[in-house]
C-alpha positions in Angstrom: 6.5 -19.5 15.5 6.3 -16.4 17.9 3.5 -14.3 18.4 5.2 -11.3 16.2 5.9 -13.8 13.2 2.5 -15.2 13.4 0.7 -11.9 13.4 2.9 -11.4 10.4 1.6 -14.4 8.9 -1.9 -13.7 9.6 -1.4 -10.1 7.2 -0.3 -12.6 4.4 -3.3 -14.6 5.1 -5.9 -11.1 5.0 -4.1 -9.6 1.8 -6.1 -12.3 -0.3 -9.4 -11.5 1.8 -9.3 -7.8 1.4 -8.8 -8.6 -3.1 -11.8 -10.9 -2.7 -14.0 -8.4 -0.7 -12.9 -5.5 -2.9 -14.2 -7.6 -6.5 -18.0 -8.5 -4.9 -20.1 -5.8 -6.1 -21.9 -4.5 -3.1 -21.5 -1.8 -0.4 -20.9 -3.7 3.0 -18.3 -6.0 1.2 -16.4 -3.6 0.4 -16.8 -1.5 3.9 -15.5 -5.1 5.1 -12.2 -4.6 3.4 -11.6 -1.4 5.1 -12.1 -3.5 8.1 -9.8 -5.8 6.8 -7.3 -3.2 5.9 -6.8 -1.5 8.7 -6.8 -4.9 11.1 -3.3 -5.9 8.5 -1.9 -2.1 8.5 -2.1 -2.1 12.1 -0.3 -5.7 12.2 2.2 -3.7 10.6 2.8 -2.0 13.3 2.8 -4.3 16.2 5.0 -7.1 14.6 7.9 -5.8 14.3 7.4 -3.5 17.7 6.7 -6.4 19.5 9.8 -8.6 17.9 11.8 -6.1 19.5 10.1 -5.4 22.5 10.1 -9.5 23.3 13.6 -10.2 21.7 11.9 -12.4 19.1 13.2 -10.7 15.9 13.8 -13.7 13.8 15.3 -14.2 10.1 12.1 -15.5 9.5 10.4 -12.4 10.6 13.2 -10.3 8.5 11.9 -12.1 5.3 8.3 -12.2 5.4 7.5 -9.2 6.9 8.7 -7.1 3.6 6.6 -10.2 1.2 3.4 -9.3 3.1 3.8 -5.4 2.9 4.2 -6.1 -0.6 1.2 -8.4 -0.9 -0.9 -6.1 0.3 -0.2 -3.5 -2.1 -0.6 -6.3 -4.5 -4.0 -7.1 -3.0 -5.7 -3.7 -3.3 -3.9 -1.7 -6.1 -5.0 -4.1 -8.4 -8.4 -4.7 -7.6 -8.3 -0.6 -7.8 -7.3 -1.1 -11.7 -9.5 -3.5 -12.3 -12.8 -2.3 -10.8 -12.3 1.6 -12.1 -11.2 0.3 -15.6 -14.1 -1.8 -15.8 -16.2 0.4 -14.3 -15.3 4.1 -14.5 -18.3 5.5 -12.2 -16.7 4.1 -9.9 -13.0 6.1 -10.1 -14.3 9.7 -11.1 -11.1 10.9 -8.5 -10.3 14.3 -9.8 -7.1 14.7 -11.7 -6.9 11.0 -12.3 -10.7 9.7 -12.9 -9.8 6.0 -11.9 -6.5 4.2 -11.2 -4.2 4.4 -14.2 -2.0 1.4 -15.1 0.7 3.4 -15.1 0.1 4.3 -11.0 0.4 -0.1 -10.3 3.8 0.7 -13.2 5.2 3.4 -10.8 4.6 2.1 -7.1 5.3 -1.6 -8.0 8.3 -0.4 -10.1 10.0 1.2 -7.2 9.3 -2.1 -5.0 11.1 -4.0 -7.8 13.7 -1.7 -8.1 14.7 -1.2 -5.0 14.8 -5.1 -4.0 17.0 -5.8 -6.8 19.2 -2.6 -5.2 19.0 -4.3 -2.2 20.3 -8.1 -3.3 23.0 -6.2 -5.9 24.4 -4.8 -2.7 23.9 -8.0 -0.5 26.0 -9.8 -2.9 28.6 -7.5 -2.2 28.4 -8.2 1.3 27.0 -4.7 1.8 23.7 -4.6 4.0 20.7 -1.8 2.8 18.8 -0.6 6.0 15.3 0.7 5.5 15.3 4.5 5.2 12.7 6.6 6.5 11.8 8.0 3.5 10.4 4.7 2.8 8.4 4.4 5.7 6.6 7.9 5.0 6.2 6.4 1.8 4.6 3.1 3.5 2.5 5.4 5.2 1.5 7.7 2.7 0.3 4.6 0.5 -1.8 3.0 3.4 -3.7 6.5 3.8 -4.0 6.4 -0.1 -5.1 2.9 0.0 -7.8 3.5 2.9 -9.4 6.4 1.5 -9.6 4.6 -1.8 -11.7 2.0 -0.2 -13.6 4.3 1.3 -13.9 5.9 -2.3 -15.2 2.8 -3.9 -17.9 1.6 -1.1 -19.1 5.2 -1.3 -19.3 5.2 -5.0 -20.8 2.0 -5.4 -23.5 2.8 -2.6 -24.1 6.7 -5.1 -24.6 4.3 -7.9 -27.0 1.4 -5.9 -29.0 3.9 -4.3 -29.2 6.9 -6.6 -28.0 9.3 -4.3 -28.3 13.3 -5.1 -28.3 16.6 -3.0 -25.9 19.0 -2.3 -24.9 17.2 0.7 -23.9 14.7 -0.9 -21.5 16.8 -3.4 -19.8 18.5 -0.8 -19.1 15.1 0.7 -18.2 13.8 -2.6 -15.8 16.9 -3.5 -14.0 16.9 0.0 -13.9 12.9 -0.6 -12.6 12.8 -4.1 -9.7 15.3 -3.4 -8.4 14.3 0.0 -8.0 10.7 -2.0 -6.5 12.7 -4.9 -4.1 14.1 -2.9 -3.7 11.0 -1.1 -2.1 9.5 -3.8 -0.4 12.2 -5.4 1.7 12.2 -2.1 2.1 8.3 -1.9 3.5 8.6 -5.9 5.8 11.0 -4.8 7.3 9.4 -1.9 7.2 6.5 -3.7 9.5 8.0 -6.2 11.3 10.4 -3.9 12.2 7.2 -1.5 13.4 5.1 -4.9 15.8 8.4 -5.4 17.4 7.8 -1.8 17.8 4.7 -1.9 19.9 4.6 -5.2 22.0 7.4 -4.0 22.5 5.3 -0.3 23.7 2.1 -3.5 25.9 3.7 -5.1 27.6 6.0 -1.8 27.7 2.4 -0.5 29.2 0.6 -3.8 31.8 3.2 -3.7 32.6 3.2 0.3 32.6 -1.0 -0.2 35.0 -0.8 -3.4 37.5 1.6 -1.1 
């Protein structure tokens, strides 16, 4: 265990913390998981910066780090679902209101896909390299996922405290949109970066086969 791999680790650990902190029903618990957010985003960052920098990229490191990205999509998109299905005062995002199953359908649907992509070509002996369309798309998600829980501490602290003025719509409005458009750019990356890496499959299948 090396200090890259264990600050891995620790954003498997904080993916569960930020689901439990995004379900309590009050303000500050859900400012918290922003906190929490940001502290395994940024973990992101400096894992696999500092495996290389130190010479400590490890097959451990290779295999988790790609599990906790995932988890942490897993640990916020869902909580999204649930808490704006439940409660829809809380979504009210224009164009989408809350955080439509068939959003968790799309983004997890692409990290499905292109992992199977990934071990079909293994299996052939063929290796898939991360593309940077999928690390716009990475990025493009955490903005959508920061703003959101942003979006939801705001809204819940509208609905506690019964807050009105036209302050406070302009700060909804510019709010609300910028997480719209948050997400409709994370959606289409998300597609978009599925698109590239099926062609980079099948140029590969055929370049292996030859």
């Amino acid at each position: 265990m090396n200090l890259p791999n264990a600050i891995t680790t620790l954003r498997i650990a904080l993916a569960p913390v930020a689901t439990l902190l995004l379900l309590q029903s009050d303000t500050s618990s859900r400012l918290l998981a922003m906190a929490v957010f940001l502290v395994a985003a940024l973990s992101d960052l400096a894992d696999g910066a500092l495996a290389r920098q130190r010479g400590e990229v490890t097959d451990f490191g290779k295999l988790v780090d790609p599990i906790a990205d995932k988890l942490l999509l897993v640990a916020t998109l869902i909580p999204f679902y649930l808490l704006t299905s439940a409660r829809p005062e809380l979504g009210r995002l224009p164009l989408f209101g809350g955080i439509g199953l068939w959003v968790l359908v799309v983004i997890f649907g692409r990290e499905a896909a292109v992992t199977l992509l990934r071990m079909r070509a293994a299996r052939r002996g063929i290796v898939m390299p991360a593309r940077q369309a999928g690390k716009y798309k990475a990025f493009a998600q955490n903005v959508f996922i920061g703003s959101m829980i942003l979006w939801l501490a705001y809204r819940t602290e509208v609905i506690a405290a019964g807050w009105t003025g036209r302050l406070n719509s302009v700060w909804e409005s510019f709010h609300g949109w910028f997480t719209a458009a948050a997400l409709v750019t994370a959606l289409g990356l998300t597609v978009y970066s599925f698109v590239v890496y099926l062609v980079a499959f099948r140029s590969l299948s055929v370049e292996g086969e030859t």
